[in-house]
C-alpha positions in Angstrom: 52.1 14.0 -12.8 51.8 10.2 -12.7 50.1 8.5 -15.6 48.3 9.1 -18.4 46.4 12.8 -18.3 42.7 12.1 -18.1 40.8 13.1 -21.5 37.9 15.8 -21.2 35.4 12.9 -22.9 37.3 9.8 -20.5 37.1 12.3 -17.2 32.6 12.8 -18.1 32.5 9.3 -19.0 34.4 7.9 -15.3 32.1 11.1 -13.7 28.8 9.4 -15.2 29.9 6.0 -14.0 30.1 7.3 -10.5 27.0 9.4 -10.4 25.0 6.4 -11.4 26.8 4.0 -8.9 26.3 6.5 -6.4 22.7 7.0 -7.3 22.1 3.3 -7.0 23.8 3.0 -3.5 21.5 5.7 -2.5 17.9 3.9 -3.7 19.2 1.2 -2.0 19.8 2.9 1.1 16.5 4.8 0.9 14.5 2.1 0.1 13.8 1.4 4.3 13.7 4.8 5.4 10.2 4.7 6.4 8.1 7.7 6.3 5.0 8.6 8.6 2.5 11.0 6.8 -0.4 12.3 9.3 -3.2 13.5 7.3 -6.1 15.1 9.1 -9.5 15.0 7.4 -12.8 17.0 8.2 -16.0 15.5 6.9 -19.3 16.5 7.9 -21.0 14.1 7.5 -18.7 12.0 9.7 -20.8 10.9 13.0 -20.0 13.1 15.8 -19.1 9.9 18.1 -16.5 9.1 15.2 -14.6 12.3 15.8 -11.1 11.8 16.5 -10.9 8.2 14.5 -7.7 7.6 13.5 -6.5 4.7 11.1 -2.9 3.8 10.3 -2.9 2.3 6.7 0.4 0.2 5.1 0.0 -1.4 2.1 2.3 -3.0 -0.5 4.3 -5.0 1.9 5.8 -7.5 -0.9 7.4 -9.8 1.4 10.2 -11.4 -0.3 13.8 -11.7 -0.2 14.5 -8.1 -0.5 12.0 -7.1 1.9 13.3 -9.0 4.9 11.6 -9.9 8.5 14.0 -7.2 10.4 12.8 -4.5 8.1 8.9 -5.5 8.5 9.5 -6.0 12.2 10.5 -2.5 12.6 7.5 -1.1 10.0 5.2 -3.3 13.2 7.1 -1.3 15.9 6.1 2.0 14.8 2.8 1.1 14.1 2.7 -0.5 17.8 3.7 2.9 18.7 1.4 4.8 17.3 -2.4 5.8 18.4 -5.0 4.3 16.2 -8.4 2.6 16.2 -7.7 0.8 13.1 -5.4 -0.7 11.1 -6.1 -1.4 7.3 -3.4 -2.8 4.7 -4.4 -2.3 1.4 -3.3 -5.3 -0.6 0.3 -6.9 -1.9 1.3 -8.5 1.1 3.2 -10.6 -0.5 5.2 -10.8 -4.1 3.5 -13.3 -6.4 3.2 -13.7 -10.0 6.6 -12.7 -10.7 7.6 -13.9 -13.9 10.7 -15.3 -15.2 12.9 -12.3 -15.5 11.6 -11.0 -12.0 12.6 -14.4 -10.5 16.1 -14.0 -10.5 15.8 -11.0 -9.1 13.7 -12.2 -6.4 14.2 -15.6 -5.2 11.1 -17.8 -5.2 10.3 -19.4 -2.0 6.7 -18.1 -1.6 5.8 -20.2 1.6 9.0 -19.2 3.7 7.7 -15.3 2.9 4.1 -15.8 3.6 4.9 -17.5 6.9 7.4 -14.6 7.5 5.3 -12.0 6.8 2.3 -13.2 9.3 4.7 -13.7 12.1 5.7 -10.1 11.6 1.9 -9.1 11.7 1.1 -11.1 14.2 2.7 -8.9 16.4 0.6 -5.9 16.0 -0.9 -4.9 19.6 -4.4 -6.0 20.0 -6.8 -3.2 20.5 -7.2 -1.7 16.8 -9.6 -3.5 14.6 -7.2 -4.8 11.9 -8.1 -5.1 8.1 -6.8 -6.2 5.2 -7.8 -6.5 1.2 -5.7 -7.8 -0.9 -3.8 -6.5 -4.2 -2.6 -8.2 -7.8 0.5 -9.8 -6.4 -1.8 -11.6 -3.6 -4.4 -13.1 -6.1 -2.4 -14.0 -9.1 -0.6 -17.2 -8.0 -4.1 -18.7 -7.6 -7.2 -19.6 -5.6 -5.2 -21.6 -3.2 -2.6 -19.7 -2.2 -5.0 -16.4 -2.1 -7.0 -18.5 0.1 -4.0 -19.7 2.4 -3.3 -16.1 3.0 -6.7 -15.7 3.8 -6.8 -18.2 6.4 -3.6 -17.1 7.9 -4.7 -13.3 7.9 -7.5 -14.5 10.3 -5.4 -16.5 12.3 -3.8 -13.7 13.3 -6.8 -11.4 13.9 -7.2 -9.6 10.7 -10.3 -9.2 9.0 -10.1 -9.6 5.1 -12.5 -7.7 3.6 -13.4 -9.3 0.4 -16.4 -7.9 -1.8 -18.0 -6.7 1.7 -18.6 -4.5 4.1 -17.9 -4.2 7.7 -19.8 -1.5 10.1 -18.5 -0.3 13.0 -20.9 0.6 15.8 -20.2 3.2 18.4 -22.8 4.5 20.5 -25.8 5.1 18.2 -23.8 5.5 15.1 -22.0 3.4 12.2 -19.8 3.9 9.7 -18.8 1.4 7.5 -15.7 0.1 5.7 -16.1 -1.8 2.5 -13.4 -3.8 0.3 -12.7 -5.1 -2.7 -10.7 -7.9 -4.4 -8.2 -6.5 -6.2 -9.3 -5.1 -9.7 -7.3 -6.9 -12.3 -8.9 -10.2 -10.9 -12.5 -10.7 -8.9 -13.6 -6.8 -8.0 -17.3 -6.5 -7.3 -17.7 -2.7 -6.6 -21.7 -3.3 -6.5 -21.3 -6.0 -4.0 -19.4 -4.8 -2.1 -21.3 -2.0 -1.2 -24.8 -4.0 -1.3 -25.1 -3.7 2.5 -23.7 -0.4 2.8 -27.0 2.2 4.0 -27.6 5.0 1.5 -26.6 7.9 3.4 -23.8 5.7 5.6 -20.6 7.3 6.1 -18.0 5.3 4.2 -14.9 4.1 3.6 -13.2 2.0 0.6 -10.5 -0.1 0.6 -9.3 -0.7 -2.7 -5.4 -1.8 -4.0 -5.6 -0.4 -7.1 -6.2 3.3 -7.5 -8.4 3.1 -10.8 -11.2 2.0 -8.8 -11.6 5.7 -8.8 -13.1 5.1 -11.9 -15.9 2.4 -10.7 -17.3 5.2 -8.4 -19.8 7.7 -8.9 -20.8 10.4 -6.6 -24.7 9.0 -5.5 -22.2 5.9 -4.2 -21.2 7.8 -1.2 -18.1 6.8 -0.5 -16.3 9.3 1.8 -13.2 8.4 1.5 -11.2 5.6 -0.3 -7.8 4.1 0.7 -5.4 2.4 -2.3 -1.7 1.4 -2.8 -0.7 -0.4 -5.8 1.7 2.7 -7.1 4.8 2.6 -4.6 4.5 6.4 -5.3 6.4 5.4 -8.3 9.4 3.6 -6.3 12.2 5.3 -8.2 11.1 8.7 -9.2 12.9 9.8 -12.5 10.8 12.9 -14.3 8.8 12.3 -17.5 9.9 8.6 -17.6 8.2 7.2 -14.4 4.8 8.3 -14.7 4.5 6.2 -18.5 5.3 3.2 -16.6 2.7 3.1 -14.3 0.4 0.3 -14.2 -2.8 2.8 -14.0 -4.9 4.9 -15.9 -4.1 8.0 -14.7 -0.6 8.5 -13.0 -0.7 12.2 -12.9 -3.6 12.6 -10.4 -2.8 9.0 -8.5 0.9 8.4 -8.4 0.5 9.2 -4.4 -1.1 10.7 -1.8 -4.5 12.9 -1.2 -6.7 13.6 -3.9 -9.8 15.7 -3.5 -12.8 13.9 -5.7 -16.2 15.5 -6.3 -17.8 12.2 -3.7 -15.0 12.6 -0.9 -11.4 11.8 -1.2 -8.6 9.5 -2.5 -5.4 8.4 -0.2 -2.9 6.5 -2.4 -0.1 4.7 -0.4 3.3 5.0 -1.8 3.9 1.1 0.2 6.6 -0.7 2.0 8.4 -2.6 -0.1 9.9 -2.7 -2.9 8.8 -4.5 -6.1 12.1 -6.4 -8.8 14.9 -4.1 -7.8 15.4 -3.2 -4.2 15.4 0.5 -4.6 13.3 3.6 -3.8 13.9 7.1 -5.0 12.2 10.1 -4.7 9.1 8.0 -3.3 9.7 6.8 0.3 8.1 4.0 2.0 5.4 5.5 4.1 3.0 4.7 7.2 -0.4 6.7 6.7 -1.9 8.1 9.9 -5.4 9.2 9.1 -7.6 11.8 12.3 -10.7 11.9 10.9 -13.2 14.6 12.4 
């Protein structure tokens, strides 16, 4: 035999080494293999001209250097590709307010990624009424850049629902869609739903799932669309859930969540957020058929 006889403890020690390197190759790999979840949803009081609505909902883009305009440009394909009346992102569209450690992970050039990231939007198909509200990352590098977004998402044919409401009119009916700013910064459930009828079907747009906790039942809200989570981005048991930034982890990490008022959807996103790596929590495109 040639060379030295591995030890028991030196052969566990080289095995761990190549598990975790092999784990890491494999969030890295998983972290664009994009997901589409249908979820169909019967509501009664959903108008009867409404039946068959379907909305695609992204969120958590987090444009950046990891999270690249190929990548994006391929998320746009499939939603091109898909039947829907609407299109709703809820919030992060880009990476912002990273601070210093974060940085050199992801390489600060803020303008490059915003223009990126509406080029790739742009691109939707017309046809779908497109909405947007945005998350922490898009509000906390300030007024002006929030607002530059803002201006760009129109540009482009997105509505940004901010503290309002938007009804949609088919036939004799409405529904409407409300959104907030994100709730670590400017929120205004009460506002937002000012205009909102009392007995109106409707749905919220909200980043962060803990808005749950803002809503009562004689609110009305049908059903309520969030992100924030990444569905925990790399899923390891009994550690992951402690480090989410939310209240309750265990009900919202990701996906449907039956509430006394209606539902919750939470988004597990697109991107990825520090370390380009998703495990156990896929990126996803919602598809929502609403009868």
């Amino acid at each position: 035999m040639l060379g030295k006889q591995l030890s028991r403890r030196a052969f566990i020690r080289y095995g761990l080494r190549a598990a975790f390197l092999m784990l890491i190759g494999s969030g890295y790999g998983l972290r664009h293999s994009v997901k589409t979840e249908t979820i169909d949803l019967h509501f009664p009081t959903l108008p009867s001209s409404f039946h068959g609505l379907r909305i695609v909902q992204i969120s958590d883009l987090h444009a950046s250097f990891w999270v690249n305009r190929a990548y994006l440009s391929r998320v746009v394909a499939q939603i091109n590709a898909m039947a829907k009346d609407i299109v709703v992102i809820t919030g992060d569209i880009l990476t912002g307010s990273v601070n210093s450690f974060f940085k050199r992970w992801l390489p600060d050039d803020d303008d490059t990624y915003l223009s990126m990231v509406i080029d790739v939007l742009g691109q939707l198909h017309n046809g779908a009424t497109k909405l947007a509200v945005f998350g922490n990352h898009d509000q906390g590098d300030g007024s002006a850049k929030t607002q530059q977004l803002t201006d760009e998402l129109h540009r482009i044919g997105f509505k940004v629902l901010r503290n309002e409401s938007l009804a949609l009119t088919y036939g004799n009916s409405q529904i409407y869609i409300a959104g907030t700013d994100d709730l670590w910064y400017s929120c205004n459930l009460p506002k937002t739903l000012a205009n909102v009828p009392e007995k109106a079907f409707t749905i919220l747009l909200s980043h962060n799932p803990d808005i749950t906790t803002e809503i009562s039942k004689k609110m009305k809200i049908d059903l309520t669309l969030c992100g924030h989570t990444h569905g925990g981005q790399v899923m390891i048991p009994f550690i992951t859930g402690y480090l989410m930034p939310i209240d309750n982890p265990c009900r919202y990490m990701a996906g449907l969540v039956r509430e006394d008022y209606g539902y919750t959807y939470v988004n597990r996103g697109i991107g990825t957020l520090v370390f380009p790596m998703r495990l156990g929590a896929s990126p996803e495109i919602t598809s929502f058929h609403l009868t």
